[in-house]
C-alpha positions in Angstrom: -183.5 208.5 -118.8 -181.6 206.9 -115.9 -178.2 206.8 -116.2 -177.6 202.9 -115.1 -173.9 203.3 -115.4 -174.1 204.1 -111.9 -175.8 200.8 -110.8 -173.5 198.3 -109.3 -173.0 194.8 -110.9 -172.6 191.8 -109.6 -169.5 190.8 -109.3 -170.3 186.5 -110.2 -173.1 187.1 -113.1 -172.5 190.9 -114.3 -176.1 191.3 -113.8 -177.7 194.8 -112.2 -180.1 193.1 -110.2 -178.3 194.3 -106.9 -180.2 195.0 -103.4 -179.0 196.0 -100.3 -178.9 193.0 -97.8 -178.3 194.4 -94.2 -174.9 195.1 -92.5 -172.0 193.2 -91.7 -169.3 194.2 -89.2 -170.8 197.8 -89.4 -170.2 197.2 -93.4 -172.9 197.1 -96.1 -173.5 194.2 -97.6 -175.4 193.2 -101.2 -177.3 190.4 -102.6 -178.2 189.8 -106.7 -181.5 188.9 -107.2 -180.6 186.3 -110.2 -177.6 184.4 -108.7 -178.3 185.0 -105.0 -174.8 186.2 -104.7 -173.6 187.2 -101.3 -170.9 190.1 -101.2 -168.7 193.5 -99.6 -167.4 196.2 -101.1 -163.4 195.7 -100.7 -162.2 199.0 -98.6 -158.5 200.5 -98.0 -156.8 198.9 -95.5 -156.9 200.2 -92.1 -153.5 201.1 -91.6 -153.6 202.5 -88.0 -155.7 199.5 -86.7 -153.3 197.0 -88.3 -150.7 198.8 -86.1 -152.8 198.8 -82.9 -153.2 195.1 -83.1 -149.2 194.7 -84.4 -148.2 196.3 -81.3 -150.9 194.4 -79.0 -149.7 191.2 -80.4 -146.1 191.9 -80.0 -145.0 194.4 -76.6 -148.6 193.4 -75.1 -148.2 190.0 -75.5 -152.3 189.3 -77.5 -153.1 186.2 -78.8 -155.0 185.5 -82.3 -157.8 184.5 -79.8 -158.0 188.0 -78.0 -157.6 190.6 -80.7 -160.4 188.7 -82.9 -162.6 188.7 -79.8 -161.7 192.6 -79.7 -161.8 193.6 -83.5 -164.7 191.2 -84.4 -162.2 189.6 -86.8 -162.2 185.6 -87.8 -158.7 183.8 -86.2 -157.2 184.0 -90.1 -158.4 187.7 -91.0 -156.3 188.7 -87.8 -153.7 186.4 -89.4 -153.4 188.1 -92.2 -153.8 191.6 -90.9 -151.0 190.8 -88.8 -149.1 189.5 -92.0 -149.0 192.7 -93.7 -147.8 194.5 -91.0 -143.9 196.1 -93.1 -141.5 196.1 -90.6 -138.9 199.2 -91.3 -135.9 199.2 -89.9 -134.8 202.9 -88.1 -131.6 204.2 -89.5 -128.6 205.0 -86.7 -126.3 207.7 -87.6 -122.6 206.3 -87.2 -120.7 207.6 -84.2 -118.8 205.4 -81.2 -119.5 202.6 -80.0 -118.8 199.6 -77.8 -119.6 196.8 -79.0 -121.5 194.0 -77.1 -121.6 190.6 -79.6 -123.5 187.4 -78.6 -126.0 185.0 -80.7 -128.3 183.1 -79.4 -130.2 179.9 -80.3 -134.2 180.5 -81.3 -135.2 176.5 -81.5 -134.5 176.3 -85.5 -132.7 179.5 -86.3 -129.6 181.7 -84.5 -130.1 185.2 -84.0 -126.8 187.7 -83.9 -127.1 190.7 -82.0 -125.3 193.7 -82.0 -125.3 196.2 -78.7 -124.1 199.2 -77.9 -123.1 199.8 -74.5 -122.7 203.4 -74.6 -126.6 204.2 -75.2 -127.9 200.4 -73.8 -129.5 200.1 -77.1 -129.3 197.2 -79.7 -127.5 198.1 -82.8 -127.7 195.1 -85.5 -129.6 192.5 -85.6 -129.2 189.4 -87.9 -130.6 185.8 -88.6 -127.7 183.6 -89.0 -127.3 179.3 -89.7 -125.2 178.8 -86.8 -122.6 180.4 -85.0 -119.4 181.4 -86.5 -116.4 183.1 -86.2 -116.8 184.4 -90.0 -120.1 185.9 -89.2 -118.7 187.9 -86.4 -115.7 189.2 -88.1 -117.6 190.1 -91.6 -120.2 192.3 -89.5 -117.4 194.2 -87.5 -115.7 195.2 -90.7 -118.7 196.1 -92.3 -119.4 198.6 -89.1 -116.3 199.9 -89.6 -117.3 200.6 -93.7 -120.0 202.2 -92.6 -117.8 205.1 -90.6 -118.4 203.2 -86.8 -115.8 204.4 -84.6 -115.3 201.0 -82.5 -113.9 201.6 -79.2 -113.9 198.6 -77.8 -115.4 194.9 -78.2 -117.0 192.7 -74.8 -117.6 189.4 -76.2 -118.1 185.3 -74.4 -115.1 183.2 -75.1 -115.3 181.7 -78.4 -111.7 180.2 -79.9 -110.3 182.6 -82.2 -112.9 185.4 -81.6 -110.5 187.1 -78.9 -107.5 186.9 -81.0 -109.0 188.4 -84.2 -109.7 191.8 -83.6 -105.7 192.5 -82.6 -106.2 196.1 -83.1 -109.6 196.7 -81.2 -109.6 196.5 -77.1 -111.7 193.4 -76.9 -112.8 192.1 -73.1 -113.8 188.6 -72.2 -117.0 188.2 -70.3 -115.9 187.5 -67.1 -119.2 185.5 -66.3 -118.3 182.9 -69.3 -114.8 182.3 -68.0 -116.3 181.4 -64.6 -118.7 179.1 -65.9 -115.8 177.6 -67.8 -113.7 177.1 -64.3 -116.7 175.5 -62.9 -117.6 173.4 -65.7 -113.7 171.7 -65.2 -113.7 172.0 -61.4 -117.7 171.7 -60.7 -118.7 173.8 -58.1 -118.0 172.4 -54.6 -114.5 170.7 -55.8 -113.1 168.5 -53.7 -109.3 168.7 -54.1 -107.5 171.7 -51.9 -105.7 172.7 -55.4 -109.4 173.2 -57.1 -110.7 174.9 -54.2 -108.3 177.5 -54.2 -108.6 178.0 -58.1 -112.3 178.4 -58.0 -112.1 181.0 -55.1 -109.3 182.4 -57.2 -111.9 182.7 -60.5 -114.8 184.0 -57.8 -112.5 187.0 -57.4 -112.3 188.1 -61.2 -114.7 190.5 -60.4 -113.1 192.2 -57.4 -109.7 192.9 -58.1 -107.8 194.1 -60.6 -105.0 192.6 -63.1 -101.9 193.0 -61.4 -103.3 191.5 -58.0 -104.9 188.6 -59.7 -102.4 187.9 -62.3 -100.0 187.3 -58.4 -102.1 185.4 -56.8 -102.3 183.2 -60.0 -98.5 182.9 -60.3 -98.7 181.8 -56.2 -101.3 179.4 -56.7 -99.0 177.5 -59.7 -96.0 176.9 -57.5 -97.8 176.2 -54.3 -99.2 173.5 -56.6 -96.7 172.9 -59.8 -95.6 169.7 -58.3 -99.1 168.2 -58.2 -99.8 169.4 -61.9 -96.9 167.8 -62.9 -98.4 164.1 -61.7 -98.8 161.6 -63.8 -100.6 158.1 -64.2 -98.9 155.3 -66.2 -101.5 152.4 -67.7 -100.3 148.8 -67.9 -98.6 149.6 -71.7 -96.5 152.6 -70.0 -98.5 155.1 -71.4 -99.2 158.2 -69.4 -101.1 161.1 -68.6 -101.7 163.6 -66.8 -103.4 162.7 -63.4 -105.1 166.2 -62.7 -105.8 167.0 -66.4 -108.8 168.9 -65.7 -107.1 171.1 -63.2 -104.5 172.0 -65.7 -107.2 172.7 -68.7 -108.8 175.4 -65.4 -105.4 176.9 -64.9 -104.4 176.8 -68.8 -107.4 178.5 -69.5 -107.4 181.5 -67.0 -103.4 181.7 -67.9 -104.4 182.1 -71.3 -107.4 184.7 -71.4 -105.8 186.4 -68.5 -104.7 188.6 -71.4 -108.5 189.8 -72.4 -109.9 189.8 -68.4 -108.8 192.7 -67.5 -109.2 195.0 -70.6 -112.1 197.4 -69.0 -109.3 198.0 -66.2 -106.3 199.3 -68.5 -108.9 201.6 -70.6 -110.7 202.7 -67.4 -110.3 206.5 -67.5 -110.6 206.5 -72.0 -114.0 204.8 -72.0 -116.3 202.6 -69.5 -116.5 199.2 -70.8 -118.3 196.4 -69.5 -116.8 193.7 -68.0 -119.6 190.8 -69.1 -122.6 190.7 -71.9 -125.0 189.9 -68.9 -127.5 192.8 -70.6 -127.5 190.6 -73.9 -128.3 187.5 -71.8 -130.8 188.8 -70.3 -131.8 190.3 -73.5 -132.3 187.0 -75.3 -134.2 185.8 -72.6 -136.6 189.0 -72.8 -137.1 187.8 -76.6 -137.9 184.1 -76.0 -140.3 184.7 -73.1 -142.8 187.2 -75.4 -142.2 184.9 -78.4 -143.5 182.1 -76.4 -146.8 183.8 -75.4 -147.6 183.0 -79.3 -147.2 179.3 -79.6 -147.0 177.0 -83.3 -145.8 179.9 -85.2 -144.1 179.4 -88.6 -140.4 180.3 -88.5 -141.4 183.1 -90.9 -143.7 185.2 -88.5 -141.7 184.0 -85.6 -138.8 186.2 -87.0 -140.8 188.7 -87.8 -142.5 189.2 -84.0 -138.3 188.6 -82.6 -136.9 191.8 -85.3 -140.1 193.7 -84.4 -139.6 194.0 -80.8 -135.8 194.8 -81.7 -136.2 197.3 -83.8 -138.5 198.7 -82.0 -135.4 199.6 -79.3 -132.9 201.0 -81.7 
């Protein structure tokens, strides 16, 4: 007697009234006789092909549109494939660093990254609401829980940020406190006072601490008597005529503290002197993101950790 425990069912009306009804994507395909019903045996998931398209779609820069014309998938089976790709972070074992801090704006989310600049590799990564001081100084001590030996910190001028780690070596990037000079005395100033300051700033990158820190104190009392001018309005109140020129001078007077870090701990450790690699970073990321356009916030953070973990 035949053993019909064997026979395959069908799957909408239970019946055993099940042919074979060609192939489809190289995958047989079955048809009842009673209901007509249409179906596939579901198989394991290919693991290693959902990781060839992964990394096609995200360091090779594919489209939906050119891995289903590859795979022979539909636009949403690719979708999905892609969807359960499990992203796993790698582990780092603790040891020195220099840290390199900077977040960056990805159209409806931040994105805080964490380099070090003894390997050139990214260290942490983190999505964030906005940019704040808190953030920063929560991750830094968290490093340090987790036995980082923190060398030294290169970070853009935020308020506050410099001042907080008082025990850590932390440099200014001198690109940012250019761009801050220039954004008070533009960049083809008029004024003989604002000339000379910008040329001043220009040389940030050239000379060292003592030099600079003399040709600052020579450029305020060449000019002291024309900061000191001031403009009086019909009610006698006054102000400052150059104000501008005195938030360029106030400003480099102030941070002149943190410009010149990488040159006192020159022969300890190399430090950079700007966080040019995480700019140019952050650009890397939006440029392959936007090969893959109208993507949910979701995936879109997905593709942005993938490619970072993928250089830890």
């Amino acid at each position: 007697m035949e053993n019909k425990s064997y026979k395959k069912h069908c799957k909408k009306c239970k019946n055993q009234t099940i042919k074979k009804d060609w192939f489809m994507r190289w995958k047989q395909r079955y048809k009842c006789k009673s209901c007509w019903h249409v179906y596939q045996n579901k198989t394991r998931k290919n693991n290693k092909e959902i990781e060839e398209m992964w990394t096609k779609y995200s360091e090779k820069r594919q489209i939906y549109k050119n891995l289903s014309e590859e795979y022979w998938y539909t636009l949403k089976t690719i979708q999905k494939k892609l969807d359960s790709k499990i992203l796993k972070e790698k582990t780092v074992i603790p040891w020195e660093v220099v840290l390199l801090i900077d977040t960056t704006y990805f159209w409806d989310f931040w994105i805080m990254l964490f380099k070090n600049a003894i390997t050139w590799k990214p260290l942490k990564v983190k999505i964030v609401k906005s940019e704040k001081l808190e953030d920063y100084r929560n991750w830094v001590e968290e490093l340090i829980q987790e036995w980082w030996i923190i060398k030294a910190i290169v970070s853009d001028w935020k308020k506050g940020l410099l001042w907080w780690f008082w025990d850590i070596p932390t440099q200014m990037c001198i690109f940012h406190q250019t761009k801050i000079i220039t954004k008070y005395l533009t960049k083809k100033p008029k004024l003989e006072a604002n000339k000379e300051l910008r040329n001043l700033t220009l040389l940030l990158k050239h000379t060292d601490k003592e030099s600079f820190t003399y040709l600052l104190w020579e450029w305020h009392n060449k000019y002291k008597d024309f900061l000191k001018q001031k403009t009086y309005s019909e009610n006698w109140k006054w102000q400052y005529t150059h104000r501008k020129t005195r938030s360029a001078y106030n400003s480099l007077k102030l941070n002149l503290k943190f410009l010149f870090i990488r040159y006192d701990y020159y022969w300890i450790i190399k430090i950079p002197n700007t966080t040019n690699w995480l700019e140019w970073y952050f650009w890397h990321l939006k440029n392959n993101v936007s090969f893959h356009r109208w993507l949910k916030n979701e995936r879109k953070i997905k593709l942005i950790l993938s490619l970072i973990y993928n250089k830890i």
